[in-house]
N, C-alpha and C positions, 0 to 999 in steps of 0.2 A: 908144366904146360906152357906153353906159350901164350905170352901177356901175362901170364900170373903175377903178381905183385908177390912177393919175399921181402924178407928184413933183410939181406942181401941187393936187391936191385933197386928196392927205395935206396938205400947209402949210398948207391952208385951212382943215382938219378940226379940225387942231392947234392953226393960229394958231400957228406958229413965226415969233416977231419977228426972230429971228437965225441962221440952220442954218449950221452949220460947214463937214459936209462929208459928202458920200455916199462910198458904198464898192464896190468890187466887181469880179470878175476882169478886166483888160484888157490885151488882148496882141494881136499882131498875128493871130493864129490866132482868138483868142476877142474878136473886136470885134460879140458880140449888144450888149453895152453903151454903146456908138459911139453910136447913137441919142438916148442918155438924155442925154450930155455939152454937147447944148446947151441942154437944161431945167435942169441944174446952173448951168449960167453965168448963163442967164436972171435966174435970184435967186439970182447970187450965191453961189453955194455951191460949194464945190471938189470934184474927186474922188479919190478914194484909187485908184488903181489897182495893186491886189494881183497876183501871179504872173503879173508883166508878161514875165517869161523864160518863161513858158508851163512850168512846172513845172522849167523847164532845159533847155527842150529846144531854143529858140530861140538859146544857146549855142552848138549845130552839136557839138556832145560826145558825143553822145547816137546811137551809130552802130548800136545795133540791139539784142534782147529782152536778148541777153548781157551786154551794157555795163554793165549797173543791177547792183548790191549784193542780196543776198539781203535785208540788211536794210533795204531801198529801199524805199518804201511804194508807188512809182509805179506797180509794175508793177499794182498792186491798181487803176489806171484806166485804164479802159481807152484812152485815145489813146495809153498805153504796151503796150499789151498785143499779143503776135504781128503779126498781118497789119495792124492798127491802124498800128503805130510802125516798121512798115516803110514802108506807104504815106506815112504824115506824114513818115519819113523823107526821100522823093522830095521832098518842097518846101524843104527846107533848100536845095539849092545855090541858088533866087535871091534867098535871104538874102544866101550867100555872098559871091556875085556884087554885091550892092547894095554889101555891107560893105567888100567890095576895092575898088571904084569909091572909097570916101569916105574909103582909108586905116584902116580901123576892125575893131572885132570884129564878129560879128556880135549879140550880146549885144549891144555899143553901139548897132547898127544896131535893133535889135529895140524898145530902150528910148528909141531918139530918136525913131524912128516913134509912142511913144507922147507922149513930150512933144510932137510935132509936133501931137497935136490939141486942143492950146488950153493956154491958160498959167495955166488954175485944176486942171490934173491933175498928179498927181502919183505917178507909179510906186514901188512900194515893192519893189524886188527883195531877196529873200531872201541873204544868204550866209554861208559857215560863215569864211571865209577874205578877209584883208586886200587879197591883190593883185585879187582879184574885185571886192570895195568899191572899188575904187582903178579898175578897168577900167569899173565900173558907171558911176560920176563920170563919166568921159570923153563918157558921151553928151551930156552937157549942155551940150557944148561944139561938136555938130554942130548941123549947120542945113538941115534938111531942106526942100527947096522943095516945092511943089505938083507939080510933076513928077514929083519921087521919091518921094511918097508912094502917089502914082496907078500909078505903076509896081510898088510896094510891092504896091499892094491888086490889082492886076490878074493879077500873078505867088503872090498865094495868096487868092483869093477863098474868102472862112467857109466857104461849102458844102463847099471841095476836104479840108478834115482830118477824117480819121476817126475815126469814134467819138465818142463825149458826152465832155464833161469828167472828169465823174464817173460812177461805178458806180449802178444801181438804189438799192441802198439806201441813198445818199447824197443822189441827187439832194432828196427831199422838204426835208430842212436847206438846200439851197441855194435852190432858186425857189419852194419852197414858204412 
């Protein structure tokens, strides 16, 4: 549409000779950004993909409101919040299920699905703890076909998780 902002007319606006690398949430839950990964590639640009465990919850650890820390920021969003994080709950077993098929966690499974869409992204999973780093690593070392990714996207299509990423007063800092 006209006026529309693209990763396309900002470079142009800019004139960026060299862009490094875009940024932005990318998980198997939160694939709005799936789109934008082959205008990244187009020029060349890589993508950073942040809270590719889906806040942690793609982990399969995450078994309902109780689970989380009082000192837990999560439940403050809502896809963790009550009837939210019980529903999203429901689609973790055919993570599960993928992750047993491939010998894997499902954390590995979550983060290879994201390496699986092109080889200029790069997931940045958060963790507090070595053997997590150490599990995170292992995805890199599966090989997801076009099969299992289809199967992947077909068994939690975006519309099916509930609730935004973030809360009202958050969202303007993120798309805005």
């Amino acid at each position: 549409t006209s006026g529309a902002l693209t990763i396309a007319s900002v470079w142009a606006a800019l004139r960026i000779d060299e862009p490094q690398a875009g940024s932005g949430s990318a998980s198997w839950p939160a694939r709005e950004f799936v789109p934008q990964f082959g205008a990244y590639i187009c020029f060349g640009v890589g993508y950073i993909a942040y809270s590719p465990l889906g806040r942690g919850f793609l982990t399969a650890t995450i078994d309902g409101p109780g689970s989380l820390s009082e000192s837990d920021r999560r439940p403050d969003m809502p896809r963790f919040q009550g009837g939210n994080l019980v529903k999203n709950r429901k689609l973790i077993p055919a993570l599960e299920h993928a992750a047993k098929a491939e010998n894997c966690t499902p954390a590995q499974m979550a983060l290879a699905w994201v390496l699986a869409q092109g080889e200029d992204i790069v997931p940045i999973p958060g963790t507090k703890r070595r053997r997590f780093l150490e599990e995170n690593v292992g995805a890199a070392f599966l090989a997801l076909d076009p099969s299992d990714i289809e199967t992947l996207d077909r068994a939690l299509p975006p519309e099916t998780v509930a609730g935004p990423r973030y809360n009202e007063r958050m969202m303007p800092f993120i798309d805005g």
